[in-house]
N, C-alpha and C positions, 0 to 999 in steps of 0.2 A: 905260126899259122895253124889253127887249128884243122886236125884232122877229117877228113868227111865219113858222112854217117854210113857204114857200111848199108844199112836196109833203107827201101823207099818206105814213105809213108804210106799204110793204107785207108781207104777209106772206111768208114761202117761196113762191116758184113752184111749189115739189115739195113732195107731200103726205107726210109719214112713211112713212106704206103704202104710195106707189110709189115707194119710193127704191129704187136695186138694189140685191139682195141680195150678200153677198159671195162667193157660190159662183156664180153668174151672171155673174159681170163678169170680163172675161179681164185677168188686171195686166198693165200694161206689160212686166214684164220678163218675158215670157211671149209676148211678140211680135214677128214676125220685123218687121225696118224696114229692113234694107238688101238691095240688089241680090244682091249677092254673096250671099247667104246665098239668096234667093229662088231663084237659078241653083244653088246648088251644091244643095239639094233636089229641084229640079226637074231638073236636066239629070247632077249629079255620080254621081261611081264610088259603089256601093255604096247608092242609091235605089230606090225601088220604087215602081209605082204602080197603084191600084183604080178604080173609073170604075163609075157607075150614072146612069141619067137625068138627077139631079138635081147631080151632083158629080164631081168627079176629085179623088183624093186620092192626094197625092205623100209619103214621107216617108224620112227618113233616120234610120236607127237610130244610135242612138248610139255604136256600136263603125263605125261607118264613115267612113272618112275627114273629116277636119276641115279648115275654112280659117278657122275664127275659135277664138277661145278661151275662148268661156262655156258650156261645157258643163255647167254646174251645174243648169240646169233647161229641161224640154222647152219648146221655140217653138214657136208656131204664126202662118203669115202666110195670109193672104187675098186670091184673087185676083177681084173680080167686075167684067166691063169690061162696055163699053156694050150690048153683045149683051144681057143680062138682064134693061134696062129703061133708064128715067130713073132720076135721081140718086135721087131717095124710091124708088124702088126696089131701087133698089143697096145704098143707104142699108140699108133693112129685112132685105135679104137678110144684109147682112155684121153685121145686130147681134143676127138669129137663130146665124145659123153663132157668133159670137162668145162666146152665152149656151150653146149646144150645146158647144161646144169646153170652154170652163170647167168644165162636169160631169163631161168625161171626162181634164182633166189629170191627176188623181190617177192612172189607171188606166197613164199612158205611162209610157214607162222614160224615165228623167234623163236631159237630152241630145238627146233625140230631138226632130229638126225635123219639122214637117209646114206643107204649102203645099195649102189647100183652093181649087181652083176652081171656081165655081159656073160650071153651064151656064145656059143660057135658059129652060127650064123651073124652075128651083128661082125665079123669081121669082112663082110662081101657085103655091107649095108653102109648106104649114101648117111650124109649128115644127117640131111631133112628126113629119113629114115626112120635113125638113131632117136630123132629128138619127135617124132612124131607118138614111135612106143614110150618113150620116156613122158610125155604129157597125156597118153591115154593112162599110164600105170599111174601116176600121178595122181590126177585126176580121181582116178578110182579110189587110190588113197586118202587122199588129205580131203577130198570135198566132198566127195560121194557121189558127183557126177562124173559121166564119160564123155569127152571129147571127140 
């Protein structure tokens, strides 16, 4: 006779309905992960940068200089350091900017880097917030108009 299972089964941790959605979740290959790439948006020939309260937004159009060779699809990296809060804070702030970011990939041109700094204040700032400075600095960026 076989033995019984000591543990019960559980079910999913995650509920169907809050799983994320696929237009909310930024893919990996869609995000900046090395230094170099961080500096060369931030600091390289041919960047540009917007700034509101809540944000500094740095980007690099894709007709501008390169040092890596995936220009197949826009990146976006994420800078939010201790000044913004504790880690659950930091936390929250980078998976708003992350969910905000993923709406408006479609709208960048191929190629194009962008390096989001949150300031101090964006950690006491709503989503719609978040993503409201994030498409005025945008805006200003990559198209020339403001929102």
């Amino acid at each position: 006779m076989p033995a019984a299972r000591s543990w019960r089964t559980v079910a999913p941790r995650v509920a169907a309905s809050s799983r994320p959605d696929e237009l909310t979740v930024l893919p990996p290959r869609h995000r900046l992960t090395h230094r170099a790439d961080f500096a060369a948006t931030i600091r390289g020939r041919g960047t540009a940068r917007r700034g509101s309260r809540l944000l500094v937004v740095h980007a690099r159009p894709a007709d501008a200089p390169r040092t890596d060779a995936r220009d197949e699809v826009s990146r976006v990296g994420l800078v939010v350091s201790k000044a913004v809060g504790n880690a659950v804070t930091r936390t929250r702030v980078k998976r708003r900017l992350r969910a905000q970011m993923a709406l408006l990939l479609p709208t960048l041109q191929v190629g194009t880097d962008v390096v989001i700094r949150a300031n101090p204040p964006a950690a006491h700032a709503t989503s719609q917030e978040l993503g409201h400075a994030l498409r005025h600095c945008l805006g200003e960026l990559l198209v020339g108009e403001d929102e």
